[in-house]
C-alpha positions as CSV (number, residue, x, y, z in Angstrom):
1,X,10.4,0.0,-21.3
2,X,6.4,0.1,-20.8
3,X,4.3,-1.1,-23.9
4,X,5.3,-0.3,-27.5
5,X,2.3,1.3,-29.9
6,X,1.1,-1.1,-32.1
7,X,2.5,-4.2,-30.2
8,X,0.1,-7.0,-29.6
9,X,1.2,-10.1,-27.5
10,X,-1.0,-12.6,-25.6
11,X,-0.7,-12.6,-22.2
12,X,-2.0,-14.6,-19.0
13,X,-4.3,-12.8,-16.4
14,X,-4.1,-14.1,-12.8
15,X,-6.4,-12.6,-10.4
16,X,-6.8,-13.9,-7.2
17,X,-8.2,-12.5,-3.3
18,X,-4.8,-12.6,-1.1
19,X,-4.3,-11.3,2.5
20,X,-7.1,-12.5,4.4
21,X,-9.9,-11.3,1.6
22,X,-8.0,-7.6,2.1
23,X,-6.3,-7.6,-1.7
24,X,-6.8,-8.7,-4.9
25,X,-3.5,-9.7,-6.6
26,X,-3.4,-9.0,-10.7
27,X,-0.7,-10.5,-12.1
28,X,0.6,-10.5,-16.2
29,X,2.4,-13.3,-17.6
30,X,3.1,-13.8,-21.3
31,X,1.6,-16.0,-23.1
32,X,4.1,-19.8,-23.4
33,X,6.1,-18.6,-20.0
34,X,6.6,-21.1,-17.5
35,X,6.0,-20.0,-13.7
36,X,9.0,-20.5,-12.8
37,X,10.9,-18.2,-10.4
38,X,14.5,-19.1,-11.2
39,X,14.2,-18.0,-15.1
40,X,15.7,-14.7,-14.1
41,X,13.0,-12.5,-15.3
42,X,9.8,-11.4,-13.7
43,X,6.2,-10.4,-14.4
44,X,4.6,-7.3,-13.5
45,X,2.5,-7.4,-10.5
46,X,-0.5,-5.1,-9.2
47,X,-2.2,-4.9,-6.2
48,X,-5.9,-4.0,-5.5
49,X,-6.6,-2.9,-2.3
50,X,-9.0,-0.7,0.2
51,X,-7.1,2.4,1.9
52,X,-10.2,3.4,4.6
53,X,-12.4,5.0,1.8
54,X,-10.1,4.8,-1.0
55,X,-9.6,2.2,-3.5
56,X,-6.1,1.7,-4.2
57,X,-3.6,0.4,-7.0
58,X,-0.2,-0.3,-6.6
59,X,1.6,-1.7,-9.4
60,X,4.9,-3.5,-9.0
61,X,6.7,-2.5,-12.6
62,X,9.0,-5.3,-13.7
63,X,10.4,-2.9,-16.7
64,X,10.6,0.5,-15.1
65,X,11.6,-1.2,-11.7
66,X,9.4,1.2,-9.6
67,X,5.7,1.0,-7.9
68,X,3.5,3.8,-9.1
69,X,0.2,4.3,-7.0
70,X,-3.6,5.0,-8.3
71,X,-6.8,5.7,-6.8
72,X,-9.6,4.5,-8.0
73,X,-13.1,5.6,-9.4
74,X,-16.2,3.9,-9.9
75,X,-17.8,4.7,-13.4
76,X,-21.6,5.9,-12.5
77,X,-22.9,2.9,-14.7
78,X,-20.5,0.3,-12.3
79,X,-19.1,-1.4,-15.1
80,X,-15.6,0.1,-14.9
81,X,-13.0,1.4,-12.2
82,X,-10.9,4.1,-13.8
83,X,-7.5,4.6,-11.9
84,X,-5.5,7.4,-11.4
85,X,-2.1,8.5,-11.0
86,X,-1.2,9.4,-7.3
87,X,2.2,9.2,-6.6
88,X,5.5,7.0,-8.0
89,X,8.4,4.9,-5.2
90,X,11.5,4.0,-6.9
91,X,11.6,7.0,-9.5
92,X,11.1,7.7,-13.0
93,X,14.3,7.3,-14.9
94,X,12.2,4.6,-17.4
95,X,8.9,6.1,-17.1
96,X,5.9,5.1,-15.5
97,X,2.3,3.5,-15.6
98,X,0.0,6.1,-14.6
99,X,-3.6,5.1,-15.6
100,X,-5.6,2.1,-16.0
101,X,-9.1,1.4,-16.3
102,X,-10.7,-1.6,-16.1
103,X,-14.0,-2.7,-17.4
104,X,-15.9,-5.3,-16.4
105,X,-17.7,-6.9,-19.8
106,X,-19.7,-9.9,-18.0
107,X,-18.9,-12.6,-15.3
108,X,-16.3,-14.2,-17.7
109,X,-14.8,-10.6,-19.5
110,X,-13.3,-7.8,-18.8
111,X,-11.1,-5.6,-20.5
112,X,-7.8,-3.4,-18.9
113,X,-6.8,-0.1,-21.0
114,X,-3.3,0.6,-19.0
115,X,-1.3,4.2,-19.8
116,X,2.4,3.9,-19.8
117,X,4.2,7.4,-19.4
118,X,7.5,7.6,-20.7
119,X,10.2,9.5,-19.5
120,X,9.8,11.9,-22.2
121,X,6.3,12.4,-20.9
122,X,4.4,10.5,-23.6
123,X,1.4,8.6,-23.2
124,X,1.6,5.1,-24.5
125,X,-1.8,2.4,-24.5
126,X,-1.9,-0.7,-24.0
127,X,-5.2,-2.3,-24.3
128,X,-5.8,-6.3,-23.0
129,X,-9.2,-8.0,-23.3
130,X,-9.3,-10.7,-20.5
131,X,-11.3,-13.6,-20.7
132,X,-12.2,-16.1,-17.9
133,X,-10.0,-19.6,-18.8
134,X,-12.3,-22.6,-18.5
């Protein structure tokens, strides 16, 4: 469950305003998978979203079948939002994602560094470098 060290796997980006402009929706496909719901298997998810003065993560894990939340934290240059752990629904039997930061390169790049904590308690990184499709 959660990334393995040293894998490396391409992977589709979504990211699209949902709700009335009041979340951003982030969603991870593999690379060659169709879109289709009936396959059996799903996708992680991850919502962005404003809690009053917060900004908020909630990630819908498709391995560890739970929905850890994050706050987020502007860097002081504005190039990156660095989340953090905050709390976990659906427990922790097969770990959990508790950080991710995401850096914003230029209009068409950005990069996500995601922390997958295992049930043992050890970090694993995952690292994806996002560019816009044209």
């Amino acid at each position: 469950m959660g990334p393995q060290p040293g894998m490396s796997a391409p992977v589709r980006v979504s990211l699209r305003v949902t709700s009335g402009g009041d979340a951003l929706m982030h969603e991870m496909v593999p690379e060659g998978r169709s879109d289709d719901p009936s396959r059996g298997d799903d996708d992680p998810v991850t919502m962005l979203y404003m809690d009053g003065d917060r900004l908020m993560l909630t990630h819908y894990c498709d391995s560890a079948h739970n929905r850890p939340r994050m706050v987020g934290k502007m860097s002081p240059d504005g190039k990156s939002v660095e989340f953090d752990f905050l709390d976990v629904s659906g427990g922790t039997k097969y770990g959990h994602m508790s950080r991710a930061v995401f850096t914003i390169i230029d209009a068409d790049h950005h990069t996500e560094d995601w922390t997958y904590m295992s049930p043992a308690g050890k970090p694993n990184q995952a690292h994806i470098d996002v560019a816009r499709a044209k």
